[in-house]
C-alpha positions in Angstrom: -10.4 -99.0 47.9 -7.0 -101.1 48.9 -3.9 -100.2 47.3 -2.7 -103.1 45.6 0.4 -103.5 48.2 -2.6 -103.9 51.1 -4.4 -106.5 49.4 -1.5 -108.4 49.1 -0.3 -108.0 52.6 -3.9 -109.2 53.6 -3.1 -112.8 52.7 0.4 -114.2 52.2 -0.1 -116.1 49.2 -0.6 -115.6 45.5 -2.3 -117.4 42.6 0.3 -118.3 40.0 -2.9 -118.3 37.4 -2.5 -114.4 36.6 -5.3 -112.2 34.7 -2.5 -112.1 31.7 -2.2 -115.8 31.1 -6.0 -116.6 31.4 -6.8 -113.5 28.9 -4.2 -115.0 26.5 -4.7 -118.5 27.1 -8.3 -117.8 26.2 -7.5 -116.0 23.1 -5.3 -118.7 21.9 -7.7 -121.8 22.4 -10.6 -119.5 21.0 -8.3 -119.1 17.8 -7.3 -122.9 17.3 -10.3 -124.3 18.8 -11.5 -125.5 15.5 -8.3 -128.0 15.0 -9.3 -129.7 18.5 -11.3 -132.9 18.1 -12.6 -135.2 15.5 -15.6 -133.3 15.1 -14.9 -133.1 10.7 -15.8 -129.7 10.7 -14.0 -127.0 8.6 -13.0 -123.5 10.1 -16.5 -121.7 9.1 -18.4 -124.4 9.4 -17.1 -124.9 13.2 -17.3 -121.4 14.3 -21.2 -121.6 12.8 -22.0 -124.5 14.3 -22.0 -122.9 17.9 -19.8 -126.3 19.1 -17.3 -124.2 20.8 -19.9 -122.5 22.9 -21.8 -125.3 23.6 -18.6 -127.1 25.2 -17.8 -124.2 27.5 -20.9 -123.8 28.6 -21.1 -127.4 29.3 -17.6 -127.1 31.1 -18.7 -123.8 33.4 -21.9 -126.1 34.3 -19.2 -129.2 35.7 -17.0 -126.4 37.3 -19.8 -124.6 39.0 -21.0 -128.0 40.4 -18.2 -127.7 43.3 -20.1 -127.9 47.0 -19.5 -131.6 46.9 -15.8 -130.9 46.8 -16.2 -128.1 49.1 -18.5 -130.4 51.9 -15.4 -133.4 51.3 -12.6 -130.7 52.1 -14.8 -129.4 54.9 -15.7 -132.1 56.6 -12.2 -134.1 56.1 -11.1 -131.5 58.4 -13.5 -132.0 60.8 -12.7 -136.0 60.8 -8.7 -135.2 61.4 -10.1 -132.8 64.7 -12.3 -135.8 66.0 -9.4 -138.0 65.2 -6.9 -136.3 67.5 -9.6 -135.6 70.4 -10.0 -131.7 69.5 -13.8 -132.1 68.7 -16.0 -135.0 69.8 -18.8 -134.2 67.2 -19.7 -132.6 63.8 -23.1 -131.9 62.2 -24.0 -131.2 58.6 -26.9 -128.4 59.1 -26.6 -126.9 55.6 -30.1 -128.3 54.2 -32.4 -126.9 57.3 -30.7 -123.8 58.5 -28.9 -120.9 57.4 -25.6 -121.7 58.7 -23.5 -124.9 57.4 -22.1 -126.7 60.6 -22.3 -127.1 63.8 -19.4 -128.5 65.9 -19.2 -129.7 69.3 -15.7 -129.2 71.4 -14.9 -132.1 74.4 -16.4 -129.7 76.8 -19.8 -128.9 75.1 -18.4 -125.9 73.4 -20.8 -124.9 70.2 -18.9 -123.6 66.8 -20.7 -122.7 64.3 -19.3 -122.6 60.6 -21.2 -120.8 57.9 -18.9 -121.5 54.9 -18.6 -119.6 51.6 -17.3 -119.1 48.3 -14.6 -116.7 47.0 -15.1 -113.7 49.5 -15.5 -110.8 46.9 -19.1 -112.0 45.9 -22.4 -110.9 47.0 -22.8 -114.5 49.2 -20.7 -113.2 51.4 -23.0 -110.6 52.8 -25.6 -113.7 53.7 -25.2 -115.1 56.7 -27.0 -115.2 60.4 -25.4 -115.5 63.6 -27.5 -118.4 66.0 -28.8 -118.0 69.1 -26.9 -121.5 70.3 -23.5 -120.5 69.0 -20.7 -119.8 71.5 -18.6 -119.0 68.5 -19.3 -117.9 64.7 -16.9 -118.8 62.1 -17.1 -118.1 58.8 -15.0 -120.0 56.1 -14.2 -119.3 52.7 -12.9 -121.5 50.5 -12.2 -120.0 47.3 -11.9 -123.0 44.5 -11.4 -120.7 41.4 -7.7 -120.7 40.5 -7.6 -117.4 38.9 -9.0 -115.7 41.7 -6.8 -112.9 43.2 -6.2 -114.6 47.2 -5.5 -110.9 48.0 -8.4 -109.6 46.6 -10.7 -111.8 47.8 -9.3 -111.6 51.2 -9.6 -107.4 51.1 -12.8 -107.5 49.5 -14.2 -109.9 52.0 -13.3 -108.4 55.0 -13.0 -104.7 55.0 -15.6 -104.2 52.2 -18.3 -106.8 53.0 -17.8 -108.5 56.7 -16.8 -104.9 58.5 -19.9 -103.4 57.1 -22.2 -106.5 57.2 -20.9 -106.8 61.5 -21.6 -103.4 62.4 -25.4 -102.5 60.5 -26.7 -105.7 61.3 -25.1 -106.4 64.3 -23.4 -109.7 63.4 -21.1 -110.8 65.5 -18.7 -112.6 63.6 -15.4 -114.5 65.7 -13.3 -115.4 63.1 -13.0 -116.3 59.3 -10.8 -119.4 57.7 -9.5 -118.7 54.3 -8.3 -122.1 53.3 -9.3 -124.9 50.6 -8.6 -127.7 48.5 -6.6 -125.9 46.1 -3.8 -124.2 49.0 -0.1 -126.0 48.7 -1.2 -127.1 45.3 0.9 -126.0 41.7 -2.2 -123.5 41.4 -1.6 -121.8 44.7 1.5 -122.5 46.3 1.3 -122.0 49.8 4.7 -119.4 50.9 4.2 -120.8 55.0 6.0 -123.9 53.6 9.5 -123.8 53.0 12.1 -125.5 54.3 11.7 -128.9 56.8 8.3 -127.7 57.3 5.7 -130.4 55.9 2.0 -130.2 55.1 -0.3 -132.4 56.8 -2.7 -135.5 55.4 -6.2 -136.0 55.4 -8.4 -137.9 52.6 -5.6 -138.5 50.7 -5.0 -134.7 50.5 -1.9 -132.6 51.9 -2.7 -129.4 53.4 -0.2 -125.9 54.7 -1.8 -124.2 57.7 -4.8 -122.2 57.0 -5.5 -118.7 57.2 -6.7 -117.3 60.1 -8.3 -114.3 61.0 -9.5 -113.0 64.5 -12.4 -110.4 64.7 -13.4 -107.9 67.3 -14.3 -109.4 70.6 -17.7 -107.0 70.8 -19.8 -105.4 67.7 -17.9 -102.1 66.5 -20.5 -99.0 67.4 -19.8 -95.7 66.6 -21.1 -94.2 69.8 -20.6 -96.7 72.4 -17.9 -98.8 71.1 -15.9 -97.4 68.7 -13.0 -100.1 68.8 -13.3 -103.3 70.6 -10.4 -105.1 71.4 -9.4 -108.2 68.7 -10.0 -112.0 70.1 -7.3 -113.9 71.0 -6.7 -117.2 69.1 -7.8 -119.4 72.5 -10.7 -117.1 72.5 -11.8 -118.5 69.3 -11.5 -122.4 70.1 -12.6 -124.1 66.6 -9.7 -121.7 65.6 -7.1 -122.4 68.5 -7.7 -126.1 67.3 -7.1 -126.0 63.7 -4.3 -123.5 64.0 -2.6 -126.8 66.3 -3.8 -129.5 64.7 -2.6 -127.9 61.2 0.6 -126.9 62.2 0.6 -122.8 62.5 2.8 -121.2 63.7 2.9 -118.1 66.1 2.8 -115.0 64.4 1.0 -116.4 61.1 -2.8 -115.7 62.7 -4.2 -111.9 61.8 -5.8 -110.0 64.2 -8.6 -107.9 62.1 -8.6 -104.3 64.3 -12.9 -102.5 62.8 -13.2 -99.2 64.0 -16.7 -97.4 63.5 -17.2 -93.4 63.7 -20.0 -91.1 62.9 -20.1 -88.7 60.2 -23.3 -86.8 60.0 -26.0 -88.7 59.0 -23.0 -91.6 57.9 -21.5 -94.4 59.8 -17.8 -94.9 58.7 -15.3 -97.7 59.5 -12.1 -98.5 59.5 -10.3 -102.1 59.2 -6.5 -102.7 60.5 -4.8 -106.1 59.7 -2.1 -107.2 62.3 0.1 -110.0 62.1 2.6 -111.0 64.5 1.9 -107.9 67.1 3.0 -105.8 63.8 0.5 -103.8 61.3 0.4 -105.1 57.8 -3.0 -103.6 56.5 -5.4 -100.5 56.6 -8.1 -99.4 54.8 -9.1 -95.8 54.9 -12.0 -94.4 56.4 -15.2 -96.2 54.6 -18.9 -95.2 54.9 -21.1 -98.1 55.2 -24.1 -96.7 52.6 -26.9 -98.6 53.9 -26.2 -96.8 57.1 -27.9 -93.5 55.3 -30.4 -92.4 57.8 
């Protein structure tokens, strides 16, 4: 488990939808629902009719319905790289394989981009490194406003990725954290202050994303207990968002996973680093399925 000053040191930004305003917010339009409308229904009848559940339902259908806004974000990015000569090509591969994109760098360089959801859901433990990637990215783009950033970062990293890498043998290179909601009212993004400016694409103005750099090698508890962390031009999809994007040096985090043996157990440990400094650490954490 992360203490709650870890989570938050994970990611530097914060949703300014807390638990405590949606809880009450709810409460409030659940009591004064019936007043909304032009629907002639009295208090009992209204709260008979079903109505009210009927139109949220209806309303978690539309806001489930995101990938479309997801694939615009995505692939808006993409266009600015091609744009400004850091890519020559992107492909759309959702439909026949298991990862989402594959992108081409000037010098034939192969990126591939599995993208997800918020990071704290089952999803994330789904993915499958190819045999023609030179690098695997995986980016989440979290479009629920009352998400926790820092508990969606944690859980995604330390309590899904670490363990999902080291049983399965994934490599992973790196993982984005950014989307269509970062720099907006919902989720102010704290890397712009001052003269510092976000950058256009689709109509859109975006901060920097988040960027996270793995283990160069798969953490093993006998032979490798603690590769070395990637280097931002190791990870070049990375390397060319981070420039493109304005980033800025010390703003990348370097994500340190440690394996160890405990009898029949396989532990592991996650370190966050940021700016050559340590921000971050779980404790010790047995990966279950590892249970010989």
């Amino acid at each position: 488990m992360a203490t709650r000053k870890e989570a938050d040191d994970v990611i530097p930004c914060v949703s300014r939808i807390t638990r405590e305003m949606i809880v009450n917010y709810a409460e409030q339009l659940k009591e004064r629902a019936h007043t909304i409308g032009d629907h002639g229904l009295t208090k009992k009848d209204f709260v008979q009719s079903g109505l009210f559940g009927a139109a949220i339902e209806r309303l978690r259908g539309q806001q489930a319905a995101t990938t479309k806004k997801k694939r615009i974000f995505v692939e808006a990015v993409f266009d600015k790289l091609k744009d400004v000569g850091k890519i020559s090509e992107w492909v759309f591969e959702g439909s026949a394989d298991r990862h989402d994109y594959k992108v081409i760098l000037p010098d034939g360089w192969v990126s591939i981009v599995e993208t997800k959801g918020c990071l704290d859901g089952n999803n994330t433990n789904i993915f499958e490194r190819p045999q023609n990637a030179d690098e695997f990215i995986i980016w989440s783009l979290c479009q629920n406003p009352g998400a926790d950033p820092g508990h969606n970062a944690w859980s995604g990293i330390h309590t899904r990725l670490s363990a999902e890498i080291i049983s399965r043998k994934q490599q992973v290179d790196g993982l984005i954290i950014w989307d269509m909601l970062c720099g907006t009212a919902a989720r102010p993004c704290p890397k712009i202050t001052g003269k510092r400016k976000m950058i256009s694409i689709r109509k859109m103005n975006v901060p920097p994303p988040c960027i996270y750099l793995f283990p160069r090698s798969i953490p093993d508890a006998r032979n490798n207990p603690k590769p070395p962390c990637r280097t931002l031009p190791d990870v070049r999809l990375l390397h060319a968002l981070h420039e493109t994007f304005g980033g800025k040096e010390g703003e990348v985090t370097s994500v340190c996973i440690e394996a160890a043996s405990q009898g029949n157990d396989i532990d592991r440990k996650t370190t966050f680093f940021r700016g050559g400094n340590e921000v971050a650490a779980s404790a010790w954490t047995t990966i279950r399925r590892a249970r010989g």
